[in-house]
C-alpha positions in Angstrom: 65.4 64.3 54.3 68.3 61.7 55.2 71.1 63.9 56.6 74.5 63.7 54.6 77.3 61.0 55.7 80.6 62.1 56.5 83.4 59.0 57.5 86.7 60.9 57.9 89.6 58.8 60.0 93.2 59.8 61.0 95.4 57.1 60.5 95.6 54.3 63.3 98.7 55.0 65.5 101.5 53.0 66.3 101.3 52.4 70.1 104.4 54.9 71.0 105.5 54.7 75.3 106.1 58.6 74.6 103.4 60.7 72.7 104.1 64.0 71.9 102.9 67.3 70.3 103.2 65.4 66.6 101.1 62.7 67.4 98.2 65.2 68.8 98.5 67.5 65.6 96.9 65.3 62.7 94.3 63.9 65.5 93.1 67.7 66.6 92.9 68.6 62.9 90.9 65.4 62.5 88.8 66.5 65.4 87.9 69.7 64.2 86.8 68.9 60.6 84.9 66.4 62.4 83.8 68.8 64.5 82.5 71.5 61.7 80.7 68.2 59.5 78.7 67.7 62.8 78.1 71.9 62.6 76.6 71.9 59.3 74.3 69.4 60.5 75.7 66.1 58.9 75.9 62.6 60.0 79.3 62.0 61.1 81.4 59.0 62.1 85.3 60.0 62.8 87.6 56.7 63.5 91.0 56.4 65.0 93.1 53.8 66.9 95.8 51.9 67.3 98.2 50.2 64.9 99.3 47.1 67.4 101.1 44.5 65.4 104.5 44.2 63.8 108.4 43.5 64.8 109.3 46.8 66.4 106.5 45.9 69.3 107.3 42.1 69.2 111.2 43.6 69.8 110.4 46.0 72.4 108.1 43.7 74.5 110.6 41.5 74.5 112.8 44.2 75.9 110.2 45.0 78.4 109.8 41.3 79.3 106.2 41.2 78.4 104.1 39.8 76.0 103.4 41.8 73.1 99.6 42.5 73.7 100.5 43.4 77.3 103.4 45.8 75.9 100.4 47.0 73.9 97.8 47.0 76.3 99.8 49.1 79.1 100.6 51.8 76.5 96.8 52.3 74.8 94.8 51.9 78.0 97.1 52.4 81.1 98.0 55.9 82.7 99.3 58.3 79.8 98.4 56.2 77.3 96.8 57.0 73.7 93.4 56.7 75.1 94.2 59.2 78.2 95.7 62.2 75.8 92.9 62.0 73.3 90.4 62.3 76.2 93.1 65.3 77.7 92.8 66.6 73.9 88.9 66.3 73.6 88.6 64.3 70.6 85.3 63.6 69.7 86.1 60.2 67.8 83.1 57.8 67.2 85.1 55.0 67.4 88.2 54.0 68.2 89.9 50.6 66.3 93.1 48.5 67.6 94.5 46.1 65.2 94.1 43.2 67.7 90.4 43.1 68.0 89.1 39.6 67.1 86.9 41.2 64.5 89.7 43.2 62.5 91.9 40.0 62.6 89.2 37.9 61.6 88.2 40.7 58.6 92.1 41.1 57.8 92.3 37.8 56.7 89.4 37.4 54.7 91.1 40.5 53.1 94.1 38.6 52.3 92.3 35.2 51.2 90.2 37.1 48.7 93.7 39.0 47.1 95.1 35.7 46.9 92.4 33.9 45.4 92.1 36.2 43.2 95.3 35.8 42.0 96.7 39.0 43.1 98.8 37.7 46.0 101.6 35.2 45.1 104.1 33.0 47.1 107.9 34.3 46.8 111.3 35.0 48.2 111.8 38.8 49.6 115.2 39.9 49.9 116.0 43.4 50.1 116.1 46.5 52.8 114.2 46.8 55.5 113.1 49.4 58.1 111.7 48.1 61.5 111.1 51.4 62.4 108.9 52.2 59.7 108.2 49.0 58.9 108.9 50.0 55.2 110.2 47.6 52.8 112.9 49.2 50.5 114.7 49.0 47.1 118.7 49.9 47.5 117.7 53.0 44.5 115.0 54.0 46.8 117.7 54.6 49.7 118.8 57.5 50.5 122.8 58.0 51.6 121.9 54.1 52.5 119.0 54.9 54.5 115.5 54.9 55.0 114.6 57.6 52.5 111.3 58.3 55.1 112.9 58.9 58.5 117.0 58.6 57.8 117.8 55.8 59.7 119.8 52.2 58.6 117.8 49.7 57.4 118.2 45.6 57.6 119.1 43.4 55.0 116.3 40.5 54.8 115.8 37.4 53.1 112.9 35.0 54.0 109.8 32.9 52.6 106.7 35.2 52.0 104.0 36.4 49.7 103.8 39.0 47.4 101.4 41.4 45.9 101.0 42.7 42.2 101.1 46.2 43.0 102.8 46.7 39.4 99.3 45.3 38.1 97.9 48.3 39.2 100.5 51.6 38.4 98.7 52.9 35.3 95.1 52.7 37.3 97.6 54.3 40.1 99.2 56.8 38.1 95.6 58.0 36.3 94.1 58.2 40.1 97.1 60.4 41.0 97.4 62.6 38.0 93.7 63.0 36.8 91.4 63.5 40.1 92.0 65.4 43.4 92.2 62.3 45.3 95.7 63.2 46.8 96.1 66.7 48.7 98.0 69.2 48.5 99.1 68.6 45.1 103.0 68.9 46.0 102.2 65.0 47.2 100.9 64.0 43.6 104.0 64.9 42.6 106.0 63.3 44.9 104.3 60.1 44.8 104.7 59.7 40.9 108.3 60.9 40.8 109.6 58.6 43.4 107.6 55.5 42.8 105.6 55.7 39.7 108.0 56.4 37.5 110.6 54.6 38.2 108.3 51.7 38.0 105.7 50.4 40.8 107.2 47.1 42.4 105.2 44.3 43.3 104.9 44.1 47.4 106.1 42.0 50.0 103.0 41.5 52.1 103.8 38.8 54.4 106.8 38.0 57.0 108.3 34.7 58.5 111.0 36.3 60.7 109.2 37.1 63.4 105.2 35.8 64.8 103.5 39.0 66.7 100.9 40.1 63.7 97.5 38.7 62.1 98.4 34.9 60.8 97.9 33.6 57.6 95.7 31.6 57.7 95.6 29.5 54.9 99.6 29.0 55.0 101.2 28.6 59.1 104.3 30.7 60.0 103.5 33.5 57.8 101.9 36.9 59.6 100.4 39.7 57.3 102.5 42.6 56.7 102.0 45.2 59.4 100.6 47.6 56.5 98.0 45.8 54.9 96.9 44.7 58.1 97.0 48.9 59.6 95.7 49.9 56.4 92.8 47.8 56.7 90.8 49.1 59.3 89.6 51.7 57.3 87.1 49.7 56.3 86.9 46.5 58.7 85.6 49.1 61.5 82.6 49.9 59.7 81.8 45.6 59.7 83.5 44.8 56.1 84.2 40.9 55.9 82.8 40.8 59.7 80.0 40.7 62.1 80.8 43.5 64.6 79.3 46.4 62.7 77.2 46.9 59.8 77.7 50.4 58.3 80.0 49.5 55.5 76.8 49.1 53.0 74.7 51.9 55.1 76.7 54.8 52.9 79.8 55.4 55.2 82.6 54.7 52.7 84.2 55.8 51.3 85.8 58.4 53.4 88.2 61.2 54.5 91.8 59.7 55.2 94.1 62.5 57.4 97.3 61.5 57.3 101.1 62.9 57.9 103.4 63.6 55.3 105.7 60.4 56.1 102.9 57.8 55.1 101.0 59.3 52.1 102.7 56.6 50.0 101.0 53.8 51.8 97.8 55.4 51.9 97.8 56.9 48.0 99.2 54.1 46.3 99.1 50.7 48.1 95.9 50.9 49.9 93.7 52.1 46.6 95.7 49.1 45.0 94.6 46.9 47.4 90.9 48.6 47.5 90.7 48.0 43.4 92.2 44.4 44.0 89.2 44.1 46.5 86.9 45.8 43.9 85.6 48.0 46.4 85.5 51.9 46.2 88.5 54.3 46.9 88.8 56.7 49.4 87.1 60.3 48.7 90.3 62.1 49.7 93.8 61.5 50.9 95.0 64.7 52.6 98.8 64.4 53.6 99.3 67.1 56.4 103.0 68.4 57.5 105.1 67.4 60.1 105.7 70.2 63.1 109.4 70.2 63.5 111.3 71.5 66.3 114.8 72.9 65.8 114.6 71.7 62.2 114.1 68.7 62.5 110.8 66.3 62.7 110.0 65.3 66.4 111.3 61.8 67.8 111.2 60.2 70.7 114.4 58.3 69.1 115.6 62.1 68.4 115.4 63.0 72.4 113.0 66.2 70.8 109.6 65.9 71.7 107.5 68.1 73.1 104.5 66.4 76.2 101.0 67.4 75.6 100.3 67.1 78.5 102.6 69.6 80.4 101.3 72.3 77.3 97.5 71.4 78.2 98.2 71.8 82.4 99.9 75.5 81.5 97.8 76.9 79.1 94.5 75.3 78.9 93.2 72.4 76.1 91.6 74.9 73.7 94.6 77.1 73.7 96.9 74.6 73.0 94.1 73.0 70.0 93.7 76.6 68.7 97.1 77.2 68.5 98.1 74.2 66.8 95.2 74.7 63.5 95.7 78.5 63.9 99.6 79.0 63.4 100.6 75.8 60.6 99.1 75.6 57.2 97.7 72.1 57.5 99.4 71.0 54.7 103.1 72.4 55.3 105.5 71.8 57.8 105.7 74.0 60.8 108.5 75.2 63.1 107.1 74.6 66.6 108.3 76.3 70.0 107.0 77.8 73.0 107.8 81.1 72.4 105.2 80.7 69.3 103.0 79.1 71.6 102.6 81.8 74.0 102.9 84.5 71.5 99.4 83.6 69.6 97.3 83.0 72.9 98.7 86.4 73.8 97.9 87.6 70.5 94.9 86.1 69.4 93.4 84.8 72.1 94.1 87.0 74.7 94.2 90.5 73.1 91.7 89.8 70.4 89.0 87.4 71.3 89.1 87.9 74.5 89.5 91.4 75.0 86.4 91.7 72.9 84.4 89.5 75.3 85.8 90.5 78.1 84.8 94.3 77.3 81.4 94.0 75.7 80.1 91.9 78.3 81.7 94.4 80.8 80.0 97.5 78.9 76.8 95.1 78.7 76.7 95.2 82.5 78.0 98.3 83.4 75.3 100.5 81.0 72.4 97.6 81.1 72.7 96.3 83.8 73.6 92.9 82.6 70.7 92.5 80.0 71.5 92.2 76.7 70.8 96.0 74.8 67.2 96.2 72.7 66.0 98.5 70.3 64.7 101.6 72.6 63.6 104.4 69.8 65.8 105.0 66.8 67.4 107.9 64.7 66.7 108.0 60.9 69.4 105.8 60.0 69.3 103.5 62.6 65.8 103.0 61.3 67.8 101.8 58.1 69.7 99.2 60.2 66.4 97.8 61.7 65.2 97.2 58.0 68.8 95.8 57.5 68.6 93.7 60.7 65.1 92.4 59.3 66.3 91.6 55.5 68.8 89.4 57.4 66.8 87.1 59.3 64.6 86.8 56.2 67.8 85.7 53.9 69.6 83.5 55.5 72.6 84.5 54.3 74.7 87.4 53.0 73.4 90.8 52.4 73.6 93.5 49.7 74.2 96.4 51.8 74.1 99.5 49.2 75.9 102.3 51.7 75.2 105.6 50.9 76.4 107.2 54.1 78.2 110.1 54.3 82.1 109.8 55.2 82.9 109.5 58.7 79.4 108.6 60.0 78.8 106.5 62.8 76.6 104.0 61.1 78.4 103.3 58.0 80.7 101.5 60.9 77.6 99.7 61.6 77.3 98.3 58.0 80.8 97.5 57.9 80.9 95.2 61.0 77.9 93.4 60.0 78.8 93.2 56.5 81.7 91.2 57.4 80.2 88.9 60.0 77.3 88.0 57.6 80.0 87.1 55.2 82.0 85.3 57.4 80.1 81.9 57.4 80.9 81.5 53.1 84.2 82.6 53.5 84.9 79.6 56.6 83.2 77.3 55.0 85.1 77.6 51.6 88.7 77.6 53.5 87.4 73.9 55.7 86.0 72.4 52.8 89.5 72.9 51.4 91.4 70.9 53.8 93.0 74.7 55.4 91.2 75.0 59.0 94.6 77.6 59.5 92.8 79.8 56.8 89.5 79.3 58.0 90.7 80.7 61.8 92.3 83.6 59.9 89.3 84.7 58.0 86.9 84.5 61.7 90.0 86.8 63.2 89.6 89.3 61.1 86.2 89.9 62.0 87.1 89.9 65.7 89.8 92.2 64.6 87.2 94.2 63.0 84.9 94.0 65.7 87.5 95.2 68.3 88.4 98.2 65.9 84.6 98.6 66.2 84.8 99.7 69.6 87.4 101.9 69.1 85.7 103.9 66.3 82.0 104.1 68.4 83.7 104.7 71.4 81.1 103.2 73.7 82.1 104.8 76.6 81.5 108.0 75.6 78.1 107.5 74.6 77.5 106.0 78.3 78.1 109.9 79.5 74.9 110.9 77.8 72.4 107.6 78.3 69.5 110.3 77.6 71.0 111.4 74.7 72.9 108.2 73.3 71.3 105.4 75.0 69.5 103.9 71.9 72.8 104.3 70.2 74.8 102.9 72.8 72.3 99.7 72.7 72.9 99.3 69.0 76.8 99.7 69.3 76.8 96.8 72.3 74.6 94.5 70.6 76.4 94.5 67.7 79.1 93.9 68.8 77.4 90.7 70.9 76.2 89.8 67.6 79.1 89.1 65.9 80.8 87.9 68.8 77.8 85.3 68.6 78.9 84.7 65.1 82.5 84.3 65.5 81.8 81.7 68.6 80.3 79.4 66.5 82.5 79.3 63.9 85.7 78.4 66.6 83.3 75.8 67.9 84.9 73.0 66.1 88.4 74.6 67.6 87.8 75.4 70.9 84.7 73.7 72.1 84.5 74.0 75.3 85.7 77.9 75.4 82.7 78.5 73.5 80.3 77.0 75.3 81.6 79.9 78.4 81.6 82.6 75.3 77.8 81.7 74.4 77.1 81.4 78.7 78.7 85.3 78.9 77.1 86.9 75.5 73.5 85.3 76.2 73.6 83.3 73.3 71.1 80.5 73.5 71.0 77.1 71.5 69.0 79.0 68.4 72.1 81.0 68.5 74.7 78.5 68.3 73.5 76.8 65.2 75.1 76.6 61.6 72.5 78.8 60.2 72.6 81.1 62.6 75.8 81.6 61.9 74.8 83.5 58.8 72.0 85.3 60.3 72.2 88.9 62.0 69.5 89.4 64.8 69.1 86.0 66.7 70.2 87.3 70.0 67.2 88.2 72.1 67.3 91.5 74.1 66.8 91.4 77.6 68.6 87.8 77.8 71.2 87.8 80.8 75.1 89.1 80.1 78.1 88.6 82.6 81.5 89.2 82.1 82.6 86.2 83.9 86.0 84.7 83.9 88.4 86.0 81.3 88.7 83.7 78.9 92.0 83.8 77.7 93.9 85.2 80.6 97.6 86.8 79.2 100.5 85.3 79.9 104.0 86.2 80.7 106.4 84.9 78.4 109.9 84.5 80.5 108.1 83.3 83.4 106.1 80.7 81.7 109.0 79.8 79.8 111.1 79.6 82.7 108.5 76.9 84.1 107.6 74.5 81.1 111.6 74.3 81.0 111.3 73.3 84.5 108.0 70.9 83.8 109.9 69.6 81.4 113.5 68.7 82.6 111.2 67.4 86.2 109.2 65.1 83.3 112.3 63.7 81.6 114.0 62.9 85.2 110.4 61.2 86.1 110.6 59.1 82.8 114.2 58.0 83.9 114.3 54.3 85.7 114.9 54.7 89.0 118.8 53.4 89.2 120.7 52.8 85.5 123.9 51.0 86.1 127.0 51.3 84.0 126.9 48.3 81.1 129.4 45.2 82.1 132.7 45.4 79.8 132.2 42.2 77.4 136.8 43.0 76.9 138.0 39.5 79.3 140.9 40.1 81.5 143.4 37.2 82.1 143.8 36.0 85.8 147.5 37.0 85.6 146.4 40.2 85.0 144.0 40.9 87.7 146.6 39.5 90.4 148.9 42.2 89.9 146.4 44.6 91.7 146.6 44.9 94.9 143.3 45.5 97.3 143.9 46.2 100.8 141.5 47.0 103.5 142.4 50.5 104.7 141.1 52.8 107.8 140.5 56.4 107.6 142.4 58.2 110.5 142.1 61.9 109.1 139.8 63.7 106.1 140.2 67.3 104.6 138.6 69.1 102.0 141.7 70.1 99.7 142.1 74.0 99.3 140.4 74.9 96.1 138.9 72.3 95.1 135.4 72.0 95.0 135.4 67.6 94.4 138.7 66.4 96.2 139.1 65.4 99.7 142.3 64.1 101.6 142.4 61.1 103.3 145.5 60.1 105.7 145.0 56.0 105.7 146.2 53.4 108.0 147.0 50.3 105.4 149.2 48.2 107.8 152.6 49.2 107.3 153.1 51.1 110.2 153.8 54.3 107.3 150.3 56.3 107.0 148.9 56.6 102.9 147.8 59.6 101.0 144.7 59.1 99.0 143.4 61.9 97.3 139.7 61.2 95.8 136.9 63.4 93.9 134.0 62.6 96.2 133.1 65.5 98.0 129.6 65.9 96.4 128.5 63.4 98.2 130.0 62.7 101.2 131.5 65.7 103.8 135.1 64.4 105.2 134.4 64.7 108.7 131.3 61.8 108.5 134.6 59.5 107.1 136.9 59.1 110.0 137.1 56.2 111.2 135.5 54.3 108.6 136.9 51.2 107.1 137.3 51.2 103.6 139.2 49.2 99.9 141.8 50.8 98.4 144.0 49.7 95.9 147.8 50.4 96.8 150.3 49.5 94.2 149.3 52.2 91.5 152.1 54.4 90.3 151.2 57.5 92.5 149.8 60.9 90.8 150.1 64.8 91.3 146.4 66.3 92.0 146.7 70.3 92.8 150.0 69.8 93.8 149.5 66.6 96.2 150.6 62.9 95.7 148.0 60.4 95.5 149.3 57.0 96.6 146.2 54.5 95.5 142.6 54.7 94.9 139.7 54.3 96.9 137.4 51.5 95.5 133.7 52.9 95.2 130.5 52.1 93.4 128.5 54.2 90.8 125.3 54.0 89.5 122.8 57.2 87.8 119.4 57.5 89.9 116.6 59.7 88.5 119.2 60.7 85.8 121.9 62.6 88.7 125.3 60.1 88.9 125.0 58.5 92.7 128.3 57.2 94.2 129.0 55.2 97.4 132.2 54.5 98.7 132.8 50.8 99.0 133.0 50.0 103.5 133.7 46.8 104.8 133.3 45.5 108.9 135.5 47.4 111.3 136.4 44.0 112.7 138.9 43.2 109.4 142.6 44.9 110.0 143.6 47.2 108.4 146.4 45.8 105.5 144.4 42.7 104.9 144.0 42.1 101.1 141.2 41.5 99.5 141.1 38.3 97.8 
């Protein structure tokens, strides 16, 4: 039997010099549906990439004095690039798409010869609002306060040659695909979508530019480029070999697929790329899931902002997995979250710490303190254990969930049994339901409460006390301890998609082998094998302290941002002219230092006595003494200028000032008094 196809894709990312926590979010939720499709046994292929074309990267290459492509290439391949955080982030992507492939260019504009020829794409004049950063065209009623209505900043006007496509041909088939089907997730979108551009009627769109060169040419007409979002857009399908000869699993059942995308572009991916797929007449996307932004203080993260939070220095401090677990275990994948690290630290502590990993951490110390490291068997049984092995048996022979009729009296020990495995054999359904619903945050909660229950477990069999009687209790004591294996087992699997390699050390301590770590072993009770080896082994999830650890990412962070500084910024040139007249009027003299003081309470001002030339010493007082100690200045031959009108500073005159120059170095202000050769006079004037 042909294993089921899953394609699901995040969207292709626009090649940022500063990724943050944001960018990671939609691609580790990506990663883990992935992730659970590959669980269940299907045939997955999960794209990403890079969005490389458009003005915004011609503009900031230019700033960079580059070329665009090498602007490009530096930031997706080089040192801290997209590439390097999805391999920090383990993402398990199949394949990985940037817009300036040859094969996506070549594919793009057979895309945009077949619109036109078909008579959906049309030759016009666009003039109207722009937003470089988004790369949005606007309406002025679609502005908000003037704005870009998507992320608040001012828009361009813009006028110039291009083509245009009927987008209003296809509102009703729109409107039918947004109101009548689940293609569009969570619903709130739907209603978005149609309030704000439906209704108010569906403009044609401008899908080509003149103004500026770097992006996928035209062919058929020179000077025009393809609009950055039909050309993004796109690769949804011209990675899988559509209108080229790189690949060839467009026809082989791949699309159509899963598209994950934030909150900000839903409107280009529920409304103008099904327009363009019916234009095509190929198939829509299955699903268009438009996640939440994580916001810090309130607002959404933005390099532009100055409010981003670096992957990286999270992953260094607290481990990949945390950092993944944290992010699908805390935000309900299709709300906005407030992010900090406070909340960070607070659910590995919580979860991961006390929960999951106190309950590995003490089974598989139990395990080897009263088994010697062997995982428990059956060794005799009571009466109602016997009722458990029947249980344990009806289990394996399922598959799946169990009808446990109880029957036990109140307070026994067994009906504790039941209850734990009761809830792990249930578990798989329950998972499954919540990830098949686009809510992997639901899907964690439903495995924690098992671990929950499984900890509680330990508290109501009290394993420890059994141990004092091992003649007595030791069959018990077995049971207790590989139950609670068992559904540690369970729960392991289930957070593989999460935390994948944390799980792989979970099913190395618990003895769990790769019949063990299967899909349908997840709903079976019984597949650990007694007498397989147990060790407690590292903690997993160590606790952390919370001011310390905040202390240091605030001083990772501030050490990053000062690292991400050029090394010397200078101060602008004023563009104000100044006549000549005006400039003669000061008067620079060379000056020698024949005395320096600190001045009494003052922390910045030193005193310098000054030989200028007249015979009649100068008082200068000056605000340097962060970086220079007065004794290291006598005798030094400095600029002043000497005809200011003098000034009161605590309680001195100041007859001039002391000519210096400032720059900022690593983001600290750096300042060098300006020296000339010992050799000029003092009194001789600069000219």
């Amino acid at each position: 039997m042909e294993k089921k196809k899953f394609y699901i894709t995040t969207p292709i990312y626009y090649p940022s010099d500063k990724l943050h926590i944001g960018h990671t979010y939609c691609t580790v939720a990506t990663d883990a549906l992935a992730r659970y499709h590959r669980l269940r046994g299907e045939e997955v292929m999960f794209l990403t990439g890079t969005d490389e074309h458009g003005q915004k990267i011609e503009d900031k290459a230019r700033e960079a004095g580059v070329t665009p492509k090498e602007f490009v290439d530096r930031i997706v391949e080089g040192p801290g690039g997209v590439l390097d955080l999805w391999k920090l982030m383990n993402i398990s992507n199949d394949r990985f798409i940037r817009t300036t492939d040859d094969y996506h260019v070549q594919s793009v504009q057979r895309i945009f010869k077949r619109m036109h020829d078909n008579g959906d794409i049309y030759k016009g004049t666009y003039k109207g609002k722009y937003c470089k950063p988004c790369e949005s065209f606007w309406t002025e009623s679609q502005l908000k306060d003037g704005c870009c209505p998507d992320c608040g900043r001012e828009v361009q006007d813009a006028e110039e040659e291009a083509y245009f496509f009927r987008l209003s041909k296809y509102a009703g088939r729109i409107r039918d695909l947004l109101e009548n089907t689940d293609f569009l997730e969570p619903r709130s979108r739907v209603n978005e979508m149609v309030k704000n551009f439906i209704d108010p009627g569906l403009e044609d769109l401008c899908v080509s530019r003149t103004s500026f060169s770097w992006g996928i040419p035209v062919d058929f007409d020179p000077g025009h480029v393809v609009y950055v979002w039909v050309d993004a857009l796109s690769n949804y399908i011209t990675a899988l070999g559509y209108e080229n000869d790189r690949y060839h699993d467009y026809e082989q059942g791949w699309w159509p697929g899963v598209n994950i995308v934030g909150k900000e572009i839903v409107r280009f991916h529920s409304i103008i790329w099904p327009a363009i797929l019916m234009s095509l007449g190929e198939p829509l996307p299955k699903k268009c899931f438009g996640h939440g932004w994580l916001l810090l203080d309130g607002g959404k993260m933005s390099k532009s902002k100055g409010n981003v939070v670096d992957p990286y220095i999270l992953a260094e401090k607290f481990g990949v997995d945390a950092l993944r677990f944290f992010l699908m275990r805390t935000f309900p994948f299709g709300s906005d979250g407030n992010f900090s690290n406070e909340l960070l630290i607070q659910t590995i502590n919580t979860d991961l710490a006390n929960d999951l990993g106190n309950l590995v951490s003490r089974t598989t110390a139990m395990a080897g303190k009263y088994f010697g490291g062997q995982l428990p068997g059956d060794a005799g049984a009571t009466e109602d254990e016997q009722y458990l092995d029947q249980l344990y048996a009806q289990a394996r022979e399922g598959g799946g969930a169990v009808n446990l009729a109880l029957g036990f009296p109140e307070g026994d020990p067994v009906k504790y049994d039941v209850e734990l495995i009761r809830a792990a054999l249930e578990l798989r359904d329950k998972y499954e339901a919540q990830m098949e619903a686009f809510a992997p945050h639901n899907a964690l909660g439903e495995v924690f409460k098992v671990i929950q229950r499984a900890n509680k477990y330990i508290d109501e069999t009290a394993p420890w006390a059994l141990a004092k009687d091992m003649e007595q209790n030791g069959p018990r004591l077995a049971h207790v301890l590989y139950n609670l294996l068992e559904a540690t087992r369970i729960c392991g699997i289930l957070l593989t998609p999460f935390m994948p390699e944390s799980m792989e050390k979970l099913f190395a301590q618990t003895g769990a082998g790769a019949e063990g770590r299967t899909w349908d072993s997840a709903a079976r009770w019984g597949v650990l094998r007694p007498g397989t080896a147990v060790t407690k082994g590292e903690n997993l999830f160590p606790r952390i302290d919370m001011d310390q650890a905040i202390q240091e990412l605030e001083a990772a962070a501030e050490a990053a941002k000062k690292a991400a500084l050029p090394d010397i910024e200078l101060e602008p040139q004023l563009e104000t002219p100044v006549d000549f007249d005006t400039f003669c009027k000061s008067d620079f003299r060379v000056v020698k230092v024949k005395a320096c003081e600190a001045v009494k309470k003052s922390a910045k001002l030193l005193r310098f006595t000054l030989d200028d030339g007249t015979g009649t010493d100068r008082q200068i007082l000056s605000g340097i003494h962060q970086w220079y100690e007065p004794e290291d200045l006598v005798g030094k031959t400095l600029l002043a200028i000497v005809n200011l009108p003098p000034r009161k500073m605590m309680g001195l005159e100041s007859c001039g000032m002391l000519l210096s120059a400032v720059h900022t170095e690593k983001g600290e202000e750096a300042l060098h008094l300006v020296m000339v050769d010992d050799a000029i006079p003092a009194g001789a004037k600069l000219c």
